[in-house]
C-alpha atoms as one frame of an Amber mdcrd trajectory, in Angstrom:
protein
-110.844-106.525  36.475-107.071-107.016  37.296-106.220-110.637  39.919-102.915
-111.629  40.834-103.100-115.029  41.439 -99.758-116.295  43.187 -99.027-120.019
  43.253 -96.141-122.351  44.232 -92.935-121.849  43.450 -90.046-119.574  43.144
 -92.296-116.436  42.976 -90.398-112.562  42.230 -89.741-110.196  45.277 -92.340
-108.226  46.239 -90.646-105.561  44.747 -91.533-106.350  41.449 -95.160-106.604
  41.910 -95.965-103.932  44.596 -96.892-101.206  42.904 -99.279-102.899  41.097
-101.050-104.295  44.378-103.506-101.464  44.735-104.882-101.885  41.245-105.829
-105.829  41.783-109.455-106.207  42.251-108.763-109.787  43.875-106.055-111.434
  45.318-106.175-114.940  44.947-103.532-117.638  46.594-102.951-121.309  44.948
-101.735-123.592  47.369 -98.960-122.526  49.051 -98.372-119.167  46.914-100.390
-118.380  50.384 -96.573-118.716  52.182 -95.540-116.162  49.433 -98.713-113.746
  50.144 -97.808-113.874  53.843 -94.131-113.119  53.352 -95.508-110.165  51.379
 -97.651-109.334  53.962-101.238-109.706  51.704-104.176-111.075  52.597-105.792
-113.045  50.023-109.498-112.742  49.094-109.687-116.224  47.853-107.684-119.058
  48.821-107.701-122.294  46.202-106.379-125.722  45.661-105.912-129.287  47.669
-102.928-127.358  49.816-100.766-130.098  49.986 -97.730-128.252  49.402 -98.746
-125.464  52.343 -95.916-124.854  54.738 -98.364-125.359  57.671-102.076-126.779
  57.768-103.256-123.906  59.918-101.847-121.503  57.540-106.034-120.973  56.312
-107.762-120.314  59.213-105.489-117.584  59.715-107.298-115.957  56.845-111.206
-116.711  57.996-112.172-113.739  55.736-111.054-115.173  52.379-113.305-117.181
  50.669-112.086-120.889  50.582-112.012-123.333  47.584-110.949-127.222  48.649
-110.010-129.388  45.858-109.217-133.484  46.265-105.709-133.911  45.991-107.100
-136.294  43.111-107.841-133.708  40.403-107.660-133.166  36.861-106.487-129.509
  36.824-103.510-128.106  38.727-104.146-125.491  41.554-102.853-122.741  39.278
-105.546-123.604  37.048-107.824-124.050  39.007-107.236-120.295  40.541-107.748
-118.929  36.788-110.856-120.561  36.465-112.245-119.355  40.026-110.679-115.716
  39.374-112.577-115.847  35.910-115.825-116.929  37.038-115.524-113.687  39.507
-114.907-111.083  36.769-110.490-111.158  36.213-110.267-110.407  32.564-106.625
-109.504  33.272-104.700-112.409  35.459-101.398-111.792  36.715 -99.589-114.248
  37.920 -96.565-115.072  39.945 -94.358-117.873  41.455 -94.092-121.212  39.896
 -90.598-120.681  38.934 -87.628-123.393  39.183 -88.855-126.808  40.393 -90.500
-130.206  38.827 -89.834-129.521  35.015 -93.334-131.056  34.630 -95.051-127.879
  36.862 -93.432-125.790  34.344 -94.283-126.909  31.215 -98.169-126.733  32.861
 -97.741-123.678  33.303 -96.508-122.977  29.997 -99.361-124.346  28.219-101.501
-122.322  29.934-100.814-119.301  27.108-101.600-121.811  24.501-104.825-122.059
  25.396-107.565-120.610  22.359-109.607-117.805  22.567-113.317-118.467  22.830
-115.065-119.808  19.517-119.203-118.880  19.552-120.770-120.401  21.969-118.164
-122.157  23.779-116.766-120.830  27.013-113.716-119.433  27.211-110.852-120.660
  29.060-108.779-118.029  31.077-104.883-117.990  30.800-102.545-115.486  32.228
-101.408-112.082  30.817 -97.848-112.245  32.539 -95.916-114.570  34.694 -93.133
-113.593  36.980 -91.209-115.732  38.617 -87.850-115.487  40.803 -85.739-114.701
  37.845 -87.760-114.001  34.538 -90.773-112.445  33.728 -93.402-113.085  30.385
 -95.758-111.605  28.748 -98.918-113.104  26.775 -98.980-110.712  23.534-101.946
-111.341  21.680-102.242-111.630  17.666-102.839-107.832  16.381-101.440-106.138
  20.131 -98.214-105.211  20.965 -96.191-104.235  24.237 -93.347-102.000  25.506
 -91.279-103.290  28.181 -88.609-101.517  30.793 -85.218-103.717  30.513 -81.847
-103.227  31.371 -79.669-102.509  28.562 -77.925-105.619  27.274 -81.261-107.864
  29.002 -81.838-111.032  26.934 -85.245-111.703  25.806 -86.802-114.935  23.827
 -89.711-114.637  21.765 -91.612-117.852  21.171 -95.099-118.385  19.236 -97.867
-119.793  20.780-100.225-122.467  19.039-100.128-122.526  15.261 -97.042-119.807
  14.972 -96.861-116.625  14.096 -96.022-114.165  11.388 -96.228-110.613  10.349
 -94.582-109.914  13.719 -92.518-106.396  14.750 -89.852-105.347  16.848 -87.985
-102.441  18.311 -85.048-102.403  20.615 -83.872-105.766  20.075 -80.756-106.449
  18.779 -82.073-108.816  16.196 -85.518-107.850  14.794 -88.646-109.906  14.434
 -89.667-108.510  11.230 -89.763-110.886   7.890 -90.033-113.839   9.922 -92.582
-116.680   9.830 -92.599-119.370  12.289 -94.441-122.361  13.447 -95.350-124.009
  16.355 -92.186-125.727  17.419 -89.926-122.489  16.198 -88.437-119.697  18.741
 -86.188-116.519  18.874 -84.087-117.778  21.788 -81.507-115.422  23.525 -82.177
-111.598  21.837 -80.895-108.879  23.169 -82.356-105.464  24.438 -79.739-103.464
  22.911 -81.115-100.160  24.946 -83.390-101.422  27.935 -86.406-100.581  26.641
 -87.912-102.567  23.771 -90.996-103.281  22.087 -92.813-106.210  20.405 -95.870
-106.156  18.169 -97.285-109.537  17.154 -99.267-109.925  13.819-101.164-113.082
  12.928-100.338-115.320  16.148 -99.970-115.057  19.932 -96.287-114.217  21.155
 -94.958-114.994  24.366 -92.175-112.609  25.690 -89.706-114.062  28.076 -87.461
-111.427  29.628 -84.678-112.826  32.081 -83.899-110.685  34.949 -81.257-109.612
  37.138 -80.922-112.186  40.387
C-alpha cells in the first residue's frame, strides 16, 4: 500500500503531489503537516505526534474521523518517525513523504537518516523509511541496491547523488552530464551538483542504496 505522510516544514505545492492523491491508501498528518493537509484541502485518516508545533489546538477535532495518535512531547522518536512506524504497522510498504524542508538544520539531518536505515535481517523487524521526500524546493528518491529509477527534470536541473550506509558501487547513469559509472564510494563520499543534460535522466544503483536529490524550480 502507498501513504503520504506529510509533516512539518516547508512541504511542495500541492501541485506536485496531486495526482498521486487518489492512489494513497492512507493519508497520514505529523504534527502540523495537518496545516499543510488543510491548505490542500485533505483530510487525513490518521493524525500523529505531540502537536506542539500545530497552528491551532483545535485544529484535531476538526477531523473527529481520523484516527488519533498522542505522543508526550518527551519522546525518543520525532513525529515523522513516529508516522512511518504507525503507517507501517497499517500495511504502507511504499511511504511518501512531504514537508520538512528549510528549518532547524538538526530536523533535517533526522530526516536524512531516515534512508539510512537497514533493511530487515531474519527475525528482526524492520524499520520503515521513506521512498521519496519532497519538500518546497527539492525532491529525493530512496533507490535501493539492484533497482533503478527514471525521473522527469528540466533540462539543465542539477541533481546530487549520495550513498547511503556503507557506499556504493557498480552504480549507472543516463542523462546526467557526468556519469556514475566506474565509481566506488563510501559512506562519507557524494556526486554533488550533476546536471540533467536533457530533463529526463535515469539512475541505477548496484551494490548500495542511492539517494537522488533533484533541486527544483521555486
Amino acid at each position: 500500500m502507498d501513504a503520504l505522510l506529510v509533516t512539518g516544514g516547508e512541504a511542495p505545492p500541492r501541485s506536485r503531489l496531486e495526482a498521486r492523491f487518489g492512489g494513497m491508501g492512507l493519508i497520514c498528518a505529523a504534527d502540523s503537516g495537518l496545516d499543510t493537509l488543510v491548505s490542500w484541502g485533505l483530510e487525513p485518516g490518521l493524525i500523529v505526534g505531540d502537536m506542539d508545533s500545530v497552528s491551532s489546538a483545535g485544529l484535531v477535532g476538526r477531523f473527529p474521523l481520523a484516527e488519533l495518535r498522542l505522543a508526550p512531547r518527551d519522546k525518543d522518536e520525532t513525529d515523522t518517525e513516529l508516522g512511518l512506524e504507525e503507517l507501517a504497522a497499517r500495511g504502507a510498504d511504499r511511504i511518501i513523504l512531504a514537508g520538512g524542508g528549510g528549518g532547524r538544520l538538526d530536523h533535517l539531518l533526522a530526516i536524512r537518516s531516515l534512508f539510512e536505515r537497514r533493511r530487515a535481517m531474519p527475525l528482526k523487524r524492520a524499520r520503515p523509511r521513506p521512498a521519496e521526500w519532497h519538500t518546497a524546493h527539492e525532491a529525493a528518491y530512496l533507490v535501493e541496491a539492484g533497482s533503478g529509477i527514471v525521473l522527469e527534470a528540466a533540462p539543465g536541473s542539477t541533481v546530487s547523488v549520495f550513498p547511503l550506509a556503507d557506499g556504493a558501487r557498480g552504480m549507472r547513469s543516463e542523462g546526467l552530464a557526468w556519469p556514475l559509472e566506474g565509481l566506488a564510494w563510501g559512506p562519507s563520499d557524494c556526486g554533488v551538483s550533476n546536471v540533467a543534460s536533457e530533463g529526463r535522466f535515469g539512475v541505477r544503483a548496484g551494490s548500495g542504496d542511492l539517494l537522488v536529490v533533484l533541486l527544483l524550480e521555486p
